[in-house]
N, C-alpha and C positions, 0 to 999 in steps of 0.2 A: 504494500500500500504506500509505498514512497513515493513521496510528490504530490499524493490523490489525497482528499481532504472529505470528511463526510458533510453533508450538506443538509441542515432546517430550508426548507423551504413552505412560504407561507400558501396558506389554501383559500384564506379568505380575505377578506378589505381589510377588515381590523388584523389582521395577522401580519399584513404588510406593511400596514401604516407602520407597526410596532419594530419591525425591522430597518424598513424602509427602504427595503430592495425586493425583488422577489423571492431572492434566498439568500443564508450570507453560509461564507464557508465556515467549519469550526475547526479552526487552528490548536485552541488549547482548551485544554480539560482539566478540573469538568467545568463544562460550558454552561451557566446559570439565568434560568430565565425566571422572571418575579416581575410585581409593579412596585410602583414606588409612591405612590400615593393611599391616601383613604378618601374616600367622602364622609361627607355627614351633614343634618339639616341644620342651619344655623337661620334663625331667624325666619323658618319657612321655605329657606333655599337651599338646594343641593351646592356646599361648597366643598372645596379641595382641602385637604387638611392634612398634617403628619406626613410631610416631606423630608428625604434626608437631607442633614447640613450638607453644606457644598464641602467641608473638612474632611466631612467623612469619606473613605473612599467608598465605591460602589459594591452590592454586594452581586448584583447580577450582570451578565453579558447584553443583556436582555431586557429592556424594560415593557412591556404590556402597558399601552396609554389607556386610563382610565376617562371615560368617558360622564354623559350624565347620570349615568344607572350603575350601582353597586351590581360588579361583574362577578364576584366569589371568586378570585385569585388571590389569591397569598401576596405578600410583597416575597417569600422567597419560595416559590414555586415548586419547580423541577428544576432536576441538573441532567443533564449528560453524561457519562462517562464513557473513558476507556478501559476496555480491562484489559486488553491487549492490542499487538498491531491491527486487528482485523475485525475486533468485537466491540461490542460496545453497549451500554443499556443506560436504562432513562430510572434516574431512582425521586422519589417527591419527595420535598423537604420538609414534610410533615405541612402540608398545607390544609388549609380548611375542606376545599368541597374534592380534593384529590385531583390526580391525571387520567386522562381515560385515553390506553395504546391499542388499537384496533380492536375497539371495544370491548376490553377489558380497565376494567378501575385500580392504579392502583393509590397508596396513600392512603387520607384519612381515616377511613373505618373499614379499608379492605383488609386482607390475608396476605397483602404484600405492600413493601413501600418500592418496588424496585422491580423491574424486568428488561431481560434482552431485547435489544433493538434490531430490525431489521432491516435492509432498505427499503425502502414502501410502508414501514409503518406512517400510519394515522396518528399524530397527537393531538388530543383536544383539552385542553386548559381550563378542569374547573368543570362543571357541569354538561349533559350533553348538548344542551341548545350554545352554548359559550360561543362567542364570534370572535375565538381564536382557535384556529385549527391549521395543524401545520404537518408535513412529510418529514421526514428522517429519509435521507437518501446517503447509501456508501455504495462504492465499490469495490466492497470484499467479497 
């Protein structure tokens, strides 16, 4: 796999937005996807709240734009890993509503926080309607 890099590529609008390409490659591991906001109503209005200091460094690769509806993503999501040249699997960081990899859940309240990735898996971020749905593509 020298020189070939495995690739998130986004499946929906908001998947992109949050990338900002169609796919990005993933050079280093583990590669950490999360948001970094909260909402909450202030005053009657859906406002943005508990943003990281600019001090702090970042804890994810990956931020998910939170939009005007509470999306159930974690601020620190899923990671990516390698486990070897060739392998690789998606473990959740203990997130609220979990990951779901081709239709299997893992995380929150599942029997796993972690499984093998394959190329063509599905991830989808958080519940199954989430308008963040993204490909894991390698060439192993």
């Amino acid at each position: 796999m020298e020189g070939s890099y495995p690739v998130l590529r986004a499946l929906t609008s908001a998947a992109r937005a949050s990338l900002q390409h169609e796919e990005i490659l993933l050079r280093e591991f583990p590669f950490r996807v999360g948001r970094e906001s909260r909402f909450g109503v202030v005053h009657g209005k859906l406002r943005s709240m508990e943003r990281r200091r600019r001090k702090v460094p970042p804890n994810n690769d990956v931020y998910l734009i939170d939009r005007e509806e509470l999306l159930n993503i974690s601020r620190e999501h899923f990671q990516i890993e390698r486990t070897n040249d060739v392998s690789y699997e998606i473990v959740d960081r203990g997130s609220t509503c979990g990951t779901i990899v081709d239709g299997t859940r893992i995380g929150n309240e599942a029997a796993s926080m972690r499984c093998p990735l394959t190329s063509g898996a599905r991830i989808i971020v958080g519940l199954p309607d989430s308008p963040y749905v993204f490909e894991f593509r390698c060439d192993a």
